[in-house]
N, C-alpha and C positions, 0 to 999 in steps of 0.2 A: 176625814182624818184617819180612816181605814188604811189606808194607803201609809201613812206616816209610820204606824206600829209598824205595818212590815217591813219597813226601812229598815225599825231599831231590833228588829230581830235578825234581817238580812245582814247588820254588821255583826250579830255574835256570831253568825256560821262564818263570816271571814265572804261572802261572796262577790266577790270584785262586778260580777256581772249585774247581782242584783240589785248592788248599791249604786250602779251608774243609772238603771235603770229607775231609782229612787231618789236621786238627785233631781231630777228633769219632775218628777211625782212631786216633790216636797212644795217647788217653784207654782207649780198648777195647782195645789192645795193652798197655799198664801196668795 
């Protein structure tokens, strides 16, 4: 679930790169 926080911090810097990259992370975490 490490991976999930950096999601929700990777959307308040706005980073398009990081959030696609945390999308594909969320899926592998569930």
């Amino acid at each position: 679930m490490k991976f999930a926080t950096v999601c929700t911090s990777s959307k308040n810097e706005s980073s398009r790169r990081r959030i696609m990259v945390c999308a594909p992370t969320n899926k592998a975490i569930a």
